[in-house]
C-alpha positions in Angstrom: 26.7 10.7 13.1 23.4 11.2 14.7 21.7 12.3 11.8 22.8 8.8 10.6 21.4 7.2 13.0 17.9 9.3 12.8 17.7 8.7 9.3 18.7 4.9 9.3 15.6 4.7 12.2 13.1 7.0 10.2 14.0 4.4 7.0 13.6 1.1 8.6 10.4 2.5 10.1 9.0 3.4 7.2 9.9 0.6 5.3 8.3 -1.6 8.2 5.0 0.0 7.9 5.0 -0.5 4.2 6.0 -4.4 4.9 3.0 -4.7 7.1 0.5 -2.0 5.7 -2.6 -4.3 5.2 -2.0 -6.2 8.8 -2.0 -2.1 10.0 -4.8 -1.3 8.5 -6.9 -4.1 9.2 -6.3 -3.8 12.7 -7.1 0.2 12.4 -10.3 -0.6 10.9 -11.4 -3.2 13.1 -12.3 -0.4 15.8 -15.4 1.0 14.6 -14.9 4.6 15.8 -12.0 4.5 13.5 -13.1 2.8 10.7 -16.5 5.1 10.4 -14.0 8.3 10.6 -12.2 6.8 7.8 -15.2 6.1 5.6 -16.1 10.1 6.4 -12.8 11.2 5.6 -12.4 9.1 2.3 -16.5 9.9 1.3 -15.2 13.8 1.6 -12.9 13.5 -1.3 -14.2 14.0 -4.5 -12.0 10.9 -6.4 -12.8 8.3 -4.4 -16.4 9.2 -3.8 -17.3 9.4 -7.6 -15.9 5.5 -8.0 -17.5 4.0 -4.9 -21.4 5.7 -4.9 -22.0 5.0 -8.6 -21.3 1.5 -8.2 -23.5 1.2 -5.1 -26.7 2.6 -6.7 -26.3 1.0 -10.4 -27.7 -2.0 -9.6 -31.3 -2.9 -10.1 -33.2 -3.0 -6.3 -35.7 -6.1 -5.3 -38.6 -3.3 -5.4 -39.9 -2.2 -7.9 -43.2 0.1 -8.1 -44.6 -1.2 -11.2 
């Protein structure tokens, strides 16, 4: 019976943090300690660093040397 209980509690948990994982998250990263170790964290993985920096840099920049 309490392993019931534990697991009914561990499910409605989870499925709450799913329901409200952007409202989470926003509030997470509106502390900027935690938002830059985020961005260090998320810049350390390989995947999601060869999407993001390409992007950045493939636009054309207001100076030029010619």
């Amino acid at each position: 019976m309490r392993y019931i209980i534990i697991f009914a509690t561990a499910i409605t948990a989870v499925s709450m943090l799913y329901k409200w994982r952007y409202r989470l998250m926003n509030a997470v990263l509106a502390i900027s300690f935690l938002r830059r170790i985020a961005i260090s964290l998320s810049m350390n993985m390989p995947a999601i660093r060869a999407k993001i920096l390409p992007s950045l840099f493939n636009g054309e920049s207001s100076h030029t040397s010619s």
